[in-house]
C-alpha positions as semicolon CSV with decimal commas, in nm:
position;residue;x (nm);y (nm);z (nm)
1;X;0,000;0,000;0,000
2;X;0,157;0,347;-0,117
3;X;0,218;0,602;0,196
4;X;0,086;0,946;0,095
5;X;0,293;1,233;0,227
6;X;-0,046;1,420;0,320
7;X;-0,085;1,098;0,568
8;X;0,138;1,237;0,846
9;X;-0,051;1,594;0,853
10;X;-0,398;1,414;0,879
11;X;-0,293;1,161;1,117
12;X;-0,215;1,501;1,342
13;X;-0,574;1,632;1,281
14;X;-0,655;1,355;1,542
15;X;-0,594;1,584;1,826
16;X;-0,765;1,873;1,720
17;X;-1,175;1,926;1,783
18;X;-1,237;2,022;1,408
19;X;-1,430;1,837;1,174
20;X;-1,196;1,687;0,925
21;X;-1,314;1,653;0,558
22;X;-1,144;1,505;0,284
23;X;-1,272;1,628;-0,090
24;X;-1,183;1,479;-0,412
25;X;-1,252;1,303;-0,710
26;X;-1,309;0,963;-0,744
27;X;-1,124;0,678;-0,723
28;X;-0,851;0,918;-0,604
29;X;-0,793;0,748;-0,295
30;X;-1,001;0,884;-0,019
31;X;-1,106;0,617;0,133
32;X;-0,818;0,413;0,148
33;X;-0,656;0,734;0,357
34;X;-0,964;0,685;0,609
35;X;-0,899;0,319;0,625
36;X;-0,479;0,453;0,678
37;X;-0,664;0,655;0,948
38;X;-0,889;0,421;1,129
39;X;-0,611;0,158;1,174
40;X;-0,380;0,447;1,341
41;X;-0,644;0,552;1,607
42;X;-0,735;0,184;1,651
43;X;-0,358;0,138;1,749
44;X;-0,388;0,435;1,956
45;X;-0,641;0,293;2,155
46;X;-0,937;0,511;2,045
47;X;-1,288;0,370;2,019
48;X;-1,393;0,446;1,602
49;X;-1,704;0,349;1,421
50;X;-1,692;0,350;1,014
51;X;-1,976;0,417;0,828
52;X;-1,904;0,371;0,409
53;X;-2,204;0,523;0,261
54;X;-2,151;0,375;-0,072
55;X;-2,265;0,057;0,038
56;X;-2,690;0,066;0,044
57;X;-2,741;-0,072;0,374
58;X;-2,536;0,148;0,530
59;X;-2,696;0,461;0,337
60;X;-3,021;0,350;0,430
61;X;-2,959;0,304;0,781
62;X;-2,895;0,683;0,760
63;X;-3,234;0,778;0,594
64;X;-3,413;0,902;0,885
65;X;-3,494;1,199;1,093
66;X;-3,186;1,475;1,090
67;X;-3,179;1,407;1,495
68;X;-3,209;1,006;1,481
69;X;-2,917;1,027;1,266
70;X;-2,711;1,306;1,535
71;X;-2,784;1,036;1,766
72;X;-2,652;0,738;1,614
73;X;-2,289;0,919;1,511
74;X;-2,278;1,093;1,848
75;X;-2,306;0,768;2,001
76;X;-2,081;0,515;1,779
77;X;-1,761;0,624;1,865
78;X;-1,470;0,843;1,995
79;X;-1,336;0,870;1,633
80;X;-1,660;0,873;1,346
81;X;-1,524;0,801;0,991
82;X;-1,807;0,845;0,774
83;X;-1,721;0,800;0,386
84;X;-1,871;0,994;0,101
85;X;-2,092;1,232;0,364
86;X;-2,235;1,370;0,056
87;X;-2,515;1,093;0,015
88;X;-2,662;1,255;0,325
89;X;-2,920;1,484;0,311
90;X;-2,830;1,777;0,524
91;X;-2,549;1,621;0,621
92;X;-2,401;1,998;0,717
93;X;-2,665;2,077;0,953
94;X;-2,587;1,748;1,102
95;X;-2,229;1,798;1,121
96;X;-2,257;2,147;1,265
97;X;-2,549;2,030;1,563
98;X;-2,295;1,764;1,673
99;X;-1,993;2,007;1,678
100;X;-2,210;2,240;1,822
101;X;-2,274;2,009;2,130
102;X;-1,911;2,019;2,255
103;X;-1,954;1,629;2,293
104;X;-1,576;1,494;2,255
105;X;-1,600;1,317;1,902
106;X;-1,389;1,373;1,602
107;X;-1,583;1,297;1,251
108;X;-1,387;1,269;0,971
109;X;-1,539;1,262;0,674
110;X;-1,488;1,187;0,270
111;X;-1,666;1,323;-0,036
112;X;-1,649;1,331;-0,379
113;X;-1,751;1,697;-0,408
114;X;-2,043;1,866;-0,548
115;X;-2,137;2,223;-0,586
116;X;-2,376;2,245;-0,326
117;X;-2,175;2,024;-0,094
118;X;-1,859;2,341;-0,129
119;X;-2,184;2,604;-0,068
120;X;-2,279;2,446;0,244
121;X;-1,959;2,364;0,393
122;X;-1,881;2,744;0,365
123;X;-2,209;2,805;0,527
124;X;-2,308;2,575;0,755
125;X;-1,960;2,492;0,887
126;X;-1,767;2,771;0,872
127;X;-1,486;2,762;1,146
128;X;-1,612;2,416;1,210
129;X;-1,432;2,232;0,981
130;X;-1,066;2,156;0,850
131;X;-1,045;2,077;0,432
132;X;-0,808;1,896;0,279
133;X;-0,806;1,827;-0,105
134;X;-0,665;1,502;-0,192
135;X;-0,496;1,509;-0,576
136;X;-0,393;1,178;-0,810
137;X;-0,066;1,041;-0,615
138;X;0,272;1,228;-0,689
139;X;0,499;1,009;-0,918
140;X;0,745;0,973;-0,589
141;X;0,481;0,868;-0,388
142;X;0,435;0,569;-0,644
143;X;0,812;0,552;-0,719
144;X;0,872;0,527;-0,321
145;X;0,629;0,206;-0,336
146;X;0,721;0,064;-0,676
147;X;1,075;0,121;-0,754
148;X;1,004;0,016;-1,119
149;X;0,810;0,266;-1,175
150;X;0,897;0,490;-1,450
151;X;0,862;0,848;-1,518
152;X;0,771;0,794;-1,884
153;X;0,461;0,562;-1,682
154;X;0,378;0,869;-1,507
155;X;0,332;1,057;-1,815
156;X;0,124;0,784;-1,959
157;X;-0,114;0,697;-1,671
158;X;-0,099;0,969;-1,448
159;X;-0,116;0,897;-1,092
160;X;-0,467;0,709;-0,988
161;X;-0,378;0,475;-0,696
162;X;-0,593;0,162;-0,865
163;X;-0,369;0,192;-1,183
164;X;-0,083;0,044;-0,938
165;X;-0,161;-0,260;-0,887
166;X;-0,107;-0,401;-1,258
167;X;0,152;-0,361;-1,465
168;X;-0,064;-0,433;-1,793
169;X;-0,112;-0,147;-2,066
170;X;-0,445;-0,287;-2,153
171;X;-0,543;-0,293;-1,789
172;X;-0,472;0,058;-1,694
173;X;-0,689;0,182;-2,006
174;X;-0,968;0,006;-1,875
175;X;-0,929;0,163;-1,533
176;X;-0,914;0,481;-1,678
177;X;-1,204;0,400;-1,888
178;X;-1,415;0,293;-1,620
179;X;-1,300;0,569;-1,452
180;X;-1,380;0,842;-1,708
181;X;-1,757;0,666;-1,768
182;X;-1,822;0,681;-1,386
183;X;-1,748;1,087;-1,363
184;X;-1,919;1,136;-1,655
185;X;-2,248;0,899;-1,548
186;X;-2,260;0,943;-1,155
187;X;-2,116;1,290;-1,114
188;X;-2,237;1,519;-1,395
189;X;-2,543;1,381;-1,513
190;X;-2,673;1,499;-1,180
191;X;-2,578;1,846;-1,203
192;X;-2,632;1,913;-1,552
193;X;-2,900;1,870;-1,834
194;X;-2,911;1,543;-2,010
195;X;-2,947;1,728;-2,330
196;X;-2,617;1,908;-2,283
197;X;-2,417;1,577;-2,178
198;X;-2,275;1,575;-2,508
199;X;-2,163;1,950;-2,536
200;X;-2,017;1,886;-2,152
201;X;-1,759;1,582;-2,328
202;X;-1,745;1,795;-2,612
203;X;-1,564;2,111;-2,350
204;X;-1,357;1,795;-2,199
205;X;-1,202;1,672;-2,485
206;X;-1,108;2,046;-2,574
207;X;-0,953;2,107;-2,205
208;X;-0,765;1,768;-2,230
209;X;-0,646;1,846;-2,659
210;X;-0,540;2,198;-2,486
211;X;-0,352;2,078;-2,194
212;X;-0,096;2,378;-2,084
213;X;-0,241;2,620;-2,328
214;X;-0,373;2,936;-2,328
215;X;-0,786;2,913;-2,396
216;X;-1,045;3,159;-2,340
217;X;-1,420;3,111;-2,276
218;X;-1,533;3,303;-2,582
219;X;-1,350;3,112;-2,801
220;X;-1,468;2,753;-2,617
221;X;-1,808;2,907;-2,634
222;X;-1,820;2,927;-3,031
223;X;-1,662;2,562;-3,054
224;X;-1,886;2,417;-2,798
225;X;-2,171;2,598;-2,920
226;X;-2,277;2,700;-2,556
227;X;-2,308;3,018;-2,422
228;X;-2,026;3,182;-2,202
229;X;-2,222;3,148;-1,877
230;X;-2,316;2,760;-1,946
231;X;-1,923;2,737;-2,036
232;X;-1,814;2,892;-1,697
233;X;-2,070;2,672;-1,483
234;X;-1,919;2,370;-1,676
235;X;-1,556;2,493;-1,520
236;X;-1,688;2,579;-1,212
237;X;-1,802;2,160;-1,191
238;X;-1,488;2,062;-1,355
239;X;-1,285;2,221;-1,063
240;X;-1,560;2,149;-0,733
241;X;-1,556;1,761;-0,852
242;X;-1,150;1,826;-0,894
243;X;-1,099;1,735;-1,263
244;X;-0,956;2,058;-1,431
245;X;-0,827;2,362;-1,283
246;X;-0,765;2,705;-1,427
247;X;-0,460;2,885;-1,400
248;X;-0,432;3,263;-1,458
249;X;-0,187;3,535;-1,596
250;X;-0,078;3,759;-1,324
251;X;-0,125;4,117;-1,443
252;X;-0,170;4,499;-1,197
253;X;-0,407;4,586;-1,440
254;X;-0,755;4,414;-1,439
255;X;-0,844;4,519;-1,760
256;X;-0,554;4,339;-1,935
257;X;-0,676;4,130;-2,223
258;X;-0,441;3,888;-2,100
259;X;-0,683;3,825;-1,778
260;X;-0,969;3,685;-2,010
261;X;-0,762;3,398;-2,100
262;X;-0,642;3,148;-1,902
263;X;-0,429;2,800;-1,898
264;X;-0,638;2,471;-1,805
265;X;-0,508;2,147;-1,663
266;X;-0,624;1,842;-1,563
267;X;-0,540;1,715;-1,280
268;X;-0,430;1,357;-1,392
269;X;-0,222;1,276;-1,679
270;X;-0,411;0,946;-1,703
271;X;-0,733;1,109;-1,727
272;X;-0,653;1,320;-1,985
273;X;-0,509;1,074;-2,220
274;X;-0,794;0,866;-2,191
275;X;-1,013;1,153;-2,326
276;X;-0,810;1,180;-2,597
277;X;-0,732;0,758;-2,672
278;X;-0,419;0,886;-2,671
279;X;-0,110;0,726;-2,433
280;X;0,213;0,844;-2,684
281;X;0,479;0,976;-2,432
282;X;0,581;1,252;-2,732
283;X;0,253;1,385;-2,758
284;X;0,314;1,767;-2,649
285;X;0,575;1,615;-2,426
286;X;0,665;1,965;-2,311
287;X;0,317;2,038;-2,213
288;X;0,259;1,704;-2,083
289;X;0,622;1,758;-1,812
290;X;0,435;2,108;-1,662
291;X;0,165;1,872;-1,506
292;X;0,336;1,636;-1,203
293;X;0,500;1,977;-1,118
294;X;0,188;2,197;-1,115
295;X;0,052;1,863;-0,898
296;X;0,315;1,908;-0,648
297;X;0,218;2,251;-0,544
298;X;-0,123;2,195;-0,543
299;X;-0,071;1,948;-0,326
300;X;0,160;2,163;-0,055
């Protein structure tokens, strides 16, 4: 199992009386950090309850009554893991009455984020809660684990932990594949129209073909055939699920032409290649390097 470097700073969240949230895309390795978790306060001696709300049974256990549901996390454990909180209705409100009781429990919690679960967390929990993003693993992280790891790998598959643990071409595709369907099918059908599902892959393929580059949203507008405001809510879920991010020109004056434009990355090498069927190591190699860098700050 591959140590994260972010491990050490969450394992000393333990002590503190904040709510601890981890946010992310999928597959990125969440959960397996709670698990990394759990078994450290376990071997401290601390008394922790887990719930995974991807499994149904689970889930349903927690459709009930906003208080019935305070109850049963106040009560489970010193240390309350509770993976993919966003399943929960209200789950803020929740969060917030049990910090608000000053009982001694420390909930961490995972999600792979949505737009209204970043509008309540900034509501509902402000000074409540401590955030931590959790990016595609570092190529030393993997290197650290799997000494036969290549860089040139890196640049082909990015960094998703469950592309580790073969070392077949085919294999990783597949992942990515699956991986790619599931954002697509689970994530942003629920936030956008189903009519405009194909204009949303249509702006993904065009952020992963334009990798490093400079783009603006008037010109991805008139490709995409969207307006500029559906273009810029299509960014804004691109970057609160944690697939792209937007980097900007720095300029004193506002009104510089260079501030309408921007570069775009995704965040995993992998992911972008997949959009694109395309795993050559010399396609826009130079543009292709920038990324595990850019990575490495975002995750400091």
């Amino acid at each position: 199992m591959i140590k994260r470097n972010i491990l050490s700073k969450l394992q000393q969240e333990l002590n503190q009386p904040e709510i601890l949230i981890l946010l992310g895309t999928r597959q990125v390795g969440k959960t397996t950090l709670l698990r990394m978790l759990e078994d450290y306060a376990k071997q401290k001696g601390l008394r922790v309850a887990f719930f995974d709300l991807e499994q149904p049974q689970v889930l349903a256990d927690f459709n009930r009554p906003d208080k019935e549901i305070v109850q049963i996390i106040s009560g489970a454990g010193e240390i309350v893991f509770i993976d993919e909180f966003q399943y929960v209705r209200n789950i803020s409100k929740i969060l917030k009455a049990i910090f608000d009781s000053r009982k001694k429990i420390k909930i961490i919690c995972s999600g792979s984020s949505s737009l209204e679960i970043h509008k309540h967390l900034k509501e509902s929990l402000a000074g409540r809660r401590f955030l931590y993003r959790i990016y595609p693993l570092e190529y030393a992280e993997i290197k650290n684990s799997y000494p036969d790891f290549t860089f040139e790998d890196y640049l082909h598959f990015g960094g998703m932990p469950g592309l580790t643990h073969t070392d077949s071409k085919e294999r990783k595709q597949q992942i990515l594949n699956e991986l790619v369907g599931s954002y697509i099918l689970k994530d942003v059908k629920s936030l956008i129209k189903e009519e405009n599902i194909r204009a949303f892959n249509h702006l993904l393929y065009l952020l992963a073909q334009n990798q490093g580059s400079t783009i603006s949203v008037h010109s991805l507008s008139a490709e995409v055939g969207l307006s500029s405001k559906a273009i810029n809510r299509y960014f804004d879920i691109l970057e609160q699920t944690y697939v792209n991010y937007r980097i900007y020109s720095y300029s004193k004056n506002l009104g510089n032409e260079l501030k309408k434009s921007c570069k775009s990355y995704l965040y995993d090498l992998g992911v972008r290649n997949m959009l694109l069927k395309d795993f050559s190591t010399m396609t826009l190699f130079f543009l292709k390097i920038e990324n595990p860098f850019l990575l490495k700050l975002k995750a400091r």
